[in-house]
C-alpha positions as CSV (number, residue, x, y, z in Angstrom):
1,X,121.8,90.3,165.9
2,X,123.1,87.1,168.1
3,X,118.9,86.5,168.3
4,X,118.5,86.5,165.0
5,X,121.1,84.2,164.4
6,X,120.5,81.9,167.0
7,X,116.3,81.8,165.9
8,X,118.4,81.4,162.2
9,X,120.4,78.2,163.8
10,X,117.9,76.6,165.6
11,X,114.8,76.5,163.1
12,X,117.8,75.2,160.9
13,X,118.1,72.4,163.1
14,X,114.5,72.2,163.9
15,X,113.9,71.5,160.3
16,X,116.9,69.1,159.3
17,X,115.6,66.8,162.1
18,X,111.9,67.5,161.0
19,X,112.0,67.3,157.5
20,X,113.8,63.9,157.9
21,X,111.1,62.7,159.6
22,X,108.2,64.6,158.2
23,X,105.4,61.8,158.4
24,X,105.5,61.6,162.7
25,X,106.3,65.1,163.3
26,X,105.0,67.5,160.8
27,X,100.9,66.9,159.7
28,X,99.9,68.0,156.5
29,X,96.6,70.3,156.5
30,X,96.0,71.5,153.2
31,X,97.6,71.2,149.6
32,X,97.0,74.2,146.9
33,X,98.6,75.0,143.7
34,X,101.4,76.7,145.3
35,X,102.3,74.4,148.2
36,X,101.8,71.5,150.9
37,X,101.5,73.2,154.0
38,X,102.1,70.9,157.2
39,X,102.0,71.8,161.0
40,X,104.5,70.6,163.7
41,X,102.7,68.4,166.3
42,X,105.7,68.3,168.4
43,X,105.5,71.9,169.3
44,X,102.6,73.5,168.8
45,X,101.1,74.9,172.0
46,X,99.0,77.6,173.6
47,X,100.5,80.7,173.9
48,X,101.1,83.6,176.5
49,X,99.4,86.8,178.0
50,X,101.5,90.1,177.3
51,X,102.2,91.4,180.4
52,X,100.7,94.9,180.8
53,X,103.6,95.9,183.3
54,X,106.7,94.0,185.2
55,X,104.2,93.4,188.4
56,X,101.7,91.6,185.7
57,X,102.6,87.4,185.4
58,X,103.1,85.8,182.2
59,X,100.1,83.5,181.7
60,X,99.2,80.6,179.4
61,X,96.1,81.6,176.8
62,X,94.0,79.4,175.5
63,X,92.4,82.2,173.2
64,X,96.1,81.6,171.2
65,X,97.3,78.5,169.2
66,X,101.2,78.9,168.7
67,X,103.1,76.6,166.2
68,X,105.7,76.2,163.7
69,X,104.6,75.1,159.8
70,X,106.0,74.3,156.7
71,X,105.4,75.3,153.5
72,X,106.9,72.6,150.5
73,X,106.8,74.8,147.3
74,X,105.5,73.3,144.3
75,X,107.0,75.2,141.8
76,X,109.6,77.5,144.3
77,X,110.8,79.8,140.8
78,X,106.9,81.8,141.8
79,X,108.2,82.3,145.4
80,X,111.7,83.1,144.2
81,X,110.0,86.0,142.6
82,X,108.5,87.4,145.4
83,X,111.6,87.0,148.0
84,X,113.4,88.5,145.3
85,X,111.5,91.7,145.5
86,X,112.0,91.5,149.6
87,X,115.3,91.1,149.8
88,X,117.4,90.8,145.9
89,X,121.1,90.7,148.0
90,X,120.2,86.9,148.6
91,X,120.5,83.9,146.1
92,X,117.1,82.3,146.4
93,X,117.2,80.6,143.7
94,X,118.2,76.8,145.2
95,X,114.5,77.4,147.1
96,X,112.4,73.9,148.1
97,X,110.8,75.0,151.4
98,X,109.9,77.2,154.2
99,X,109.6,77.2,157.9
100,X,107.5,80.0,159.9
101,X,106.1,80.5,163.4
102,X,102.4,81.1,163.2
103,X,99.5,82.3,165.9
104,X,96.4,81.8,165.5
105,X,94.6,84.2,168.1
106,X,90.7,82.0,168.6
107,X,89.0,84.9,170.1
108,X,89.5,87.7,167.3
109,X,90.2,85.2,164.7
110,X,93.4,86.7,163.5
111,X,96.6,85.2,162.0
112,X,99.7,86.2,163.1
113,X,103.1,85.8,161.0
114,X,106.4,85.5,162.7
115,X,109.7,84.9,161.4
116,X,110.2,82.4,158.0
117,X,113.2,80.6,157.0
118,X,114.1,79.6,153.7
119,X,115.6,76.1,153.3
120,X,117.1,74.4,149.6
121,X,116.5,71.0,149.5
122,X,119.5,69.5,151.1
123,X,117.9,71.5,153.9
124,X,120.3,74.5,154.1
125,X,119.1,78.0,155.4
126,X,119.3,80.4,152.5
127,X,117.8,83.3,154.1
128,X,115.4,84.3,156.7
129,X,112.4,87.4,156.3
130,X,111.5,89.0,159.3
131,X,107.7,89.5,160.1
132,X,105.4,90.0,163.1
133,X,102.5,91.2,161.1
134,X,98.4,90.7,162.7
135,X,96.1,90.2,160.0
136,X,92.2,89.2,159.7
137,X,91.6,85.7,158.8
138,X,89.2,86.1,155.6
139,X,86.3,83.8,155.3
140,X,87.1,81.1,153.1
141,X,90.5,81.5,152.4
142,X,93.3,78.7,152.9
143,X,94.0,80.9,156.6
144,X,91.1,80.2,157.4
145,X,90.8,76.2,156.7
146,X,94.5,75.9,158.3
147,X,92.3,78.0,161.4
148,X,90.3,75.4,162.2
149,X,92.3,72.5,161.1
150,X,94.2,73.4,164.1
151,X,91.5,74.6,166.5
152,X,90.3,71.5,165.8
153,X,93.4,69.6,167.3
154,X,93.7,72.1,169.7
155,X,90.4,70.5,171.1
156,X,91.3,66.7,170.4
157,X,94.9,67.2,172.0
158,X,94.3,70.2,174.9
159,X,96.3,68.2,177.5
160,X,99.2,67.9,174.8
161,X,98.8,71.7,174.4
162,X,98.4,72.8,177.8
163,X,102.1,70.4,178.8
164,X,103.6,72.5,176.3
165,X,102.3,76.1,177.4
């Protein structure tokens, strides 16, 4: 529980101090009809082997492209609906954005979805779902242009990248 809360706490801060400054820090990538959906080019990185025992080290991978995004809601009342249906104990109703951790794993082309954090627009953390789901990145869709957007800067800023890992 003190994990949780402490993720909770700091992607809180992380985001206050982010969203303050969203022009250096967070790059925008795509915008739909639901949302803008910007990437944070302080701490995206490459991310790490799973060790297959306690003898095995913790590597960096290359194959994985680790950050944190944001998602600034359109019209929040359609997302409201769906958190809603998640979780109906919390108020979700003062909803402006969201801030997840994301993996994009190069070599199978998957997605993966961590943790998101809900935030009102005074920045103050409603709610958080828990997620570490895998999925297939399908051809075409908005995972799959946010995909190479950031394989793409993966390539133009590898030293960047590689510091972080």
């Amino acid at each position: 529980m003190n994990k949780k809360f402490l993720a909770a706490v700091f992607i809180f801060v992380f985001s206050l101090t982010a969203f303050a400054s969203a022009e250096p820090r967070w790059q925008k990538i795509i915008t739909t009809d639901q949302y803008r959906y910007y990437f944070d080019t302080l701490t995206i990185s490459y991310g790490k082997t799973v060790p297959k025992n306690e003898r095995d080290d913790i590597k960096t991978d290359r194959n994985i492209i680790d950050f944190n995004a944001q998602k600034i809601y359109w019209n929040p009342q359609d997302m409201v609906k769906t958190l809603q249906q998640i979780d109906n104990h919390t108020d979700w109703s003062t909803l402006s954005y969201s801030v997840g951790h994301y993996q994009y794993d190069k070599k199978n082309k998957k997605l993966f979805q961590g943790n998101i954090s809900f935030f009102d627009a005074n920045g103050m953390l409603i709610g958080t779902i828990n997620r570490s789901i895998w999925q297939d990145i399908i051809l075409g869709s908005d995972e799959e242009k946010i995909y190479n957007c950031l394989v793409e800067y993966a390539k133009k800023h590898n030293q960047e990248l590689t510091t972080r890992s």
